[in-house]
C-alpha positions, 0 to 999 in steps of 0.5 A: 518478498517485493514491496508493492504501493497500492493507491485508489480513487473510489467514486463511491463511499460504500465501495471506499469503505469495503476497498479501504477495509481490505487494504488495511487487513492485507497492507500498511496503510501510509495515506489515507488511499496509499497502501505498502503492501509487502508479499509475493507475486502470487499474494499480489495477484490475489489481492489485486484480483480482490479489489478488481471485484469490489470495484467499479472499473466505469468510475473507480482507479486502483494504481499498484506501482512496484517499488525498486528492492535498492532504491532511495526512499524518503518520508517527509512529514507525519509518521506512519508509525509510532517513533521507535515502531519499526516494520521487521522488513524496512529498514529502522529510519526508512528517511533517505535511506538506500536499502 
């Protein structure tokens, strides 16, 4: 499983709202247009394929950046969960820490 971010910037609020709806059945959402989405090659393709036909490639931009499986990674801020809510696959304090 390889952890992908999948961020948008959505010209249109009716087409915002079906992309943002998507990426909440098949992502964590982090921000309000950043997503973590976690799965294999195959289920990133069908999800990209997804938002690639309800957006609108004259006007919309959808970014997906693979994230490293060892890297550094911090958090500064707001929570995305819920303090002692923790995602089986990141690791519990996911605040600098090398995973």
């Amino acid at each position: 499983m390889k952890e992908t971010i999948i961020c948008y910037d959505i010209t249109c609020p009716r087409r915002l709202a079906r992309i943002h709806r998507l990426l909440k059945k098949q992502a964590l959402p982090l921000q309000y247009s950043v997503f973590l989405f976690t799965g294999t090659a195959l289920q990133l393709d069908r999800c990209l394929a997804q938002l690639e036909r309800l957006m609108d490639k004259r006007h919309d931009d959808i970014r997906a950046y693979p994230l490293p499986q060892r890297g550094l990674r911090w958090s500064l801020g707001k929570a995305t969960l819920p303090e002692g809510i923790h995602l089986g696959d990141l690791p519990a304090p996911w605040n600098g820490v090398i995973v």
